[in-house]
KELO-501721 format. One record per residue (C-alpha): residue number from 1; x, y, z; residue in one letter. Coordinates in steps of 0.5 Angstrom, whole numbers, plus 500, padded with zeros to 3 digits. Layout:
BEGIN
num	px	py	pz	residuo
NUM	X	Y	Z	A
...
//
This chain:
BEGIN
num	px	py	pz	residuo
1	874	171	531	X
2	876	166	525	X
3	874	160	529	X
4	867	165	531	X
5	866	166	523	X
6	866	160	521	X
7	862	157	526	X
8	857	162	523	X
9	857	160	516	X
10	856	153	519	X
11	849	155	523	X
12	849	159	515	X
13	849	154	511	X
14	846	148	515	X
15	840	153	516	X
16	840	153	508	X
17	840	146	507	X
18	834	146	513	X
19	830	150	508	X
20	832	147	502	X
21	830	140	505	X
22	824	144	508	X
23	821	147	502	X
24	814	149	504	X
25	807	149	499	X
26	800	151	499	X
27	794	148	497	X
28	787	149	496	X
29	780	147	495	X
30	776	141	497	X
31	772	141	504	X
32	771	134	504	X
33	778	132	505	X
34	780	138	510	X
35	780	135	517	X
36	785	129	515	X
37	789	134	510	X
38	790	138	517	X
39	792	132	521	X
40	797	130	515	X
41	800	138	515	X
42	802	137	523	X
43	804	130	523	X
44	808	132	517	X
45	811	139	520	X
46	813	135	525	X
47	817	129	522	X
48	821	134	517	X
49	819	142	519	X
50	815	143	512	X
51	810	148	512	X
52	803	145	509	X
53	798	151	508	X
54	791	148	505	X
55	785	153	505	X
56	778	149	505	X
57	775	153	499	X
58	771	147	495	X
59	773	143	489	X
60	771	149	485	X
61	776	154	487	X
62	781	148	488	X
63	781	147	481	X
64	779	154	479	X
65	786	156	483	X
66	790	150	480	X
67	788	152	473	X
68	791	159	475	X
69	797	156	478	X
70	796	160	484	X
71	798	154	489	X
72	802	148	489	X
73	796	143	488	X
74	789	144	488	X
75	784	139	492	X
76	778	135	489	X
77	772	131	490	X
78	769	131	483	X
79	776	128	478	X
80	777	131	472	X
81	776	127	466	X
82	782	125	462	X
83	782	130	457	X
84	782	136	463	X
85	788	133	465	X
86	791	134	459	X
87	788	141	457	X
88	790	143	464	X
89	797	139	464	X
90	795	136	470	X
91	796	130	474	X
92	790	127	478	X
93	790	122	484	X
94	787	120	490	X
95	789	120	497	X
96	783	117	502	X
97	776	115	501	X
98	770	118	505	X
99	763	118	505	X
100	758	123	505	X
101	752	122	511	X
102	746	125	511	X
103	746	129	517	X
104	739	131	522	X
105	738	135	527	X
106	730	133	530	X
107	730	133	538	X
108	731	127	541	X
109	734	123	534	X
110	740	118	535	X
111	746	118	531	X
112	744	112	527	X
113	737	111	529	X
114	733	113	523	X
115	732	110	517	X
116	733	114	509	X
117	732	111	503	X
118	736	114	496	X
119	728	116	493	X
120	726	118	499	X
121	732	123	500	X
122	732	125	493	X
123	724	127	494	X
124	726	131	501	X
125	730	135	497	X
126	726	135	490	X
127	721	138	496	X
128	716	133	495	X
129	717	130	501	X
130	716	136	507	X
131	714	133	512	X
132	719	129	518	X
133	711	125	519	X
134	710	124	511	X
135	708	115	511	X
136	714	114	505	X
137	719	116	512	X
138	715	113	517	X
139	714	106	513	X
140	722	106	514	X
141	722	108	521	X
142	717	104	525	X
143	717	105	533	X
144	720	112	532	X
145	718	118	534	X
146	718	124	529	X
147	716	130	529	X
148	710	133	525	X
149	715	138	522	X
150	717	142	517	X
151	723	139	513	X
152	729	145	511	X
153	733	141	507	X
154	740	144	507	X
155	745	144	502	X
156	753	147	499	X
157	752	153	496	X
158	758	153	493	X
159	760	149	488	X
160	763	143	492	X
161	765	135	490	X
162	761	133	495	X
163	755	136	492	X
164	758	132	486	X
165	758	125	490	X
166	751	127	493	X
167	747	128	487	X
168	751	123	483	X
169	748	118	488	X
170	741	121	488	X
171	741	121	481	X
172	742	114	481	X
173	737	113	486	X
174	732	117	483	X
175	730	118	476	X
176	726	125	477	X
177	732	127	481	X
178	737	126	474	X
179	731	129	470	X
180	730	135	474	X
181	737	137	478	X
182	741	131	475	X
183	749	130	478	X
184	753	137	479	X
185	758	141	483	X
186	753	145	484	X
187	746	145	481	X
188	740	149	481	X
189	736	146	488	X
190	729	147	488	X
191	728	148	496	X
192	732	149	503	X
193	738	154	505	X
194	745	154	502	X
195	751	153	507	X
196	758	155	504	X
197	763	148	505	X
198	762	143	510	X
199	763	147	516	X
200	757	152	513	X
201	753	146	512	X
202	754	143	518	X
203	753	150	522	X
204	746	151	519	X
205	744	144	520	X
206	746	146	527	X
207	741	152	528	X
208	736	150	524	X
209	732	145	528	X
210	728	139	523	X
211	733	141	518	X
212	737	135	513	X
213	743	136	510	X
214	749	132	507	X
215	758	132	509	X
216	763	128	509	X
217	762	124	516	X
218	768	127	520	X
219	764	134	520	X
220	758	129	523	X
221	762	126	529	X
222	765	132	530	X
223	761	135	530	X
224	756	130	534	X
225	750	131	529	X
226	746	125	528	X
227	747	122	522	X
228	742	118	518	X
229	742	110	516	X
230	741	108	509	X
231	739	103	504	X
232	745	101	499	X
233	745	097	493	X
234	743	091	496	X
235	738	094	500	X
236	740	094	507	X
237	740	099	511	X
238	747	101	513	X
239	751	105	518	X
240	757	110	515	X
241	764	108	518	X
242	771	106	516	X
243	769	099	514	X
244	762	100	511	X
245	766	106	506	X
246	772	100	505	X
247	767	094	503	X
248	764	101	497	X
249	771	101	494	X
250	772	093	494	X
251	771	093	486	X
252	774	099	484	X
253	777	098	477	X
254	782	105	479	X
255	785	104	471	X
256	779	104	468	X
257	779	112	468	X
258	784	117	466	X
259	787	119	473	X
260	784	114	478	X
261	777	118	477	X
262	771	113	478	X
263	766	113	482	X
264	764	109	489	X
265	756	111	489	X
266	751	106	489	X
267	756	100	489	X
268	754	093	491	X
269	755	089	497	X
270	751	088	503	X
271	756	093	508	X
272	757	099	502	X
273	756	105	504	X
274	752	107	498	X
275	754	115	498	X
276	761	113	499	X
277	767	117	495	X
278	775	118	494	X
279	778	125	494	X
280	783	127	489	X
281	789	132	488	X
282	790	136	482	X
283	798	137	481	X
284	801	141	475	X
285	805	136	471	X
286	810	143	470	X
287	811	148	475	X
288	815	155	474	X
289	818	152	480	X
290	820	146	480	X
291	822	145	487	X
292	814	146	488	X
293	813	140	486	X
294	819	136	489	X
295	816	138	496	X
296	809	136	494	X
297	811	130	491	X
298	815	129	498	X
299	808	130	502	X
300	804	126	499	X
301	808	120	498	X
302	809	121	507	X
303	802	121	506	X
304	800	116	503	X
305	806	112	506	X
306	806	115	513	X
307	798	117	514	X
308	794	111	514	X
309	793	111	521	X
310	791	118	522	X
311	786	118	516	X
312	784	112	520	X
313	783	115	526	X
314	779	121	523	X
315	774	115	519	X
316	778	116	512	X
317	779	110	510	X
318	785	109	506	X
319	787	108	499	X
320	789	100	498	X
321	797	099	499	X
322	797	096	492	X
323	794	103	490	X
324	799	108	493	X
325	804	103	490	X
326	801	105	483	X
327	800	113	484	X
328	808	113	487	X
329	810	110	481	X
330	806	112	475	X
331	802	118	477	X
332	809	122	480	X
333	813	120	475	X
334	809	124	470	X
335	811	131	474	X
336	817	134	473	X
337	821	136	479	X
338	828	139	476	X
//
């Protein structure tokens, strides 16, 4: 019996120790992010038995919950200006880099086959362009057959990072854009139908035959939606790709701004992707359990160690070593973990 007892307090205690290694966390906010954060969540359960439970909610509602401290970390495409943070008492980083794809749904349209401009794009969305005939469109698109049809621009109807990179890069292509809409989490669209996160906005452009919309590109080749080719800053056309958001990030001064929180759009060089954006993280720098913010800290340095391959996989590209090494040793030294 003795011998039975303390083979008992033994599986007690080990299971103990497994939980207290396996700590699990919660997460929400940013669409954009959402497919490699899931890949990382599984591969991650699998290396260590921790449970990573993300909600893709949108970086609006991962802010408004990180505030809250209602999860363990929140998720963003938009940063948060220096002085944010320091209000909010939270630390930013970012994880991988993505672009943001025009996506289509015209009959017989190829992935990658039409050809879209910054100013041609913005007018389609200021609903001054209607029509996939219209000459600004068929100028670019020389030998292919589009249809006299209607367009039905779709866009996030909540409030979104994506949408954020988006009108930040329509902005900047676009002076009427700015003036009218200008860059935001959410703006006041003039025309179209709303789709709530990518999933929505993916969806909608599904159904909706003509329609345009604008997602992270993972949902696009998921969901084998025809993408369009864009202009960039040196005025060629482009295809959206691993290498293509990796050439737009080639420059980035990350120290330039409180919390690595810069801007990718509209960057030069002849293979960027001009729509191209990091995602960020929000973590309190002080927890009500600090062991949160241990196991936190714990995932994201396996990711940022461990996760390249699978954000490769998914067409993320991700952030340059020297980066993750200055993230490991500057942004998780501002979190208390005791």
């Amino acid at each position: 019996m003795k011998l039975r007892m303390l083979a008992l307090t033994a599986v007690a205690v080990s299971a103990l120790a497994t939980g207290a290694r396996a700590q699990d966390i919660t997460g929400a906010g940013a669409t954009f992010p959402f497919p490699v954060y899931a890949k990382w969540a599984e591969a991650y359960k699998a290396a260590t038995g921790a449970t990573v439970n993300y909600q893709s909610i949108g970086s609006g509602g991962g802010i408004r919950q990180i505030r809250a401290r209602t999860v363990d970390f929140g998720a963003t495409d938009a940063p948060l200006k220096g002085a944010e943070l320091d209000k909010d008492g939270l630390v930013q980083f970012p994880t991988v880099l993505g672009g943001v794809v025009p996506i289509i749904n015209i009959a017989g349209a190829e992935p990658g086959q039409v050809k879209l401009t910054g100013e041609v794009l913005a007018e389609i969305y200021l609903g001054q362009i209607k029509k996939w005939s219209d000459p600004k469109i068929a100028k670019l698109n020389e030998g292919v057959k589009l249809p006299d049809a209607n367009i039905t621009p779709v866009y996030r109807s909540d409030g979104s990072g994506t949408t954020s990179i988006f009108t930040t890069y329509l902005s900047e292509a676009s002076p009427a854009f700015k003036s009218k809409l200008g860059a935001n989490t959410a703006v006041e669209w003039l025309v179209g139908q709303g789709g709530k996160g990518n999933e929505g906005v993916t969806a909608t452009v599904k159904q909706v035959p003509n329609a345009i919309g604008y997602v992270e590109y993972a949902y696009a080749k998921q969901n084998k939606l025809a993408h369009t080719q864009m202009q960039n800053k040196d005025g060629a056309f482009v295809q959206p790709d691993a290498a293509s958001f990796a050439a737009a990030a080639e420059g980035a001064d990350w120290a330039s701004q409180p919390g690595f929180g810069i801007s990718l759009t509209s960057q030069p060089g002849p293979q960027s992707w001009p729509i191209t954006g990091p995602t960020f993280v929000l973590i309190p720098k002080q927890a009500k359990d600090p062991a949160k913010n241990a196991a936190v800290i714990k995932f994201f340095d396996w990711a940022l160690t461990n996760g390249g391959k699978l954000a490769a996989e998914l067409d993320y590209v991700p952030v340059p070593a020297k980066l993750a090494a200055e993230i490991q040793a500057k942004a998780f030294s501002q979190i208390a973990t005791k």
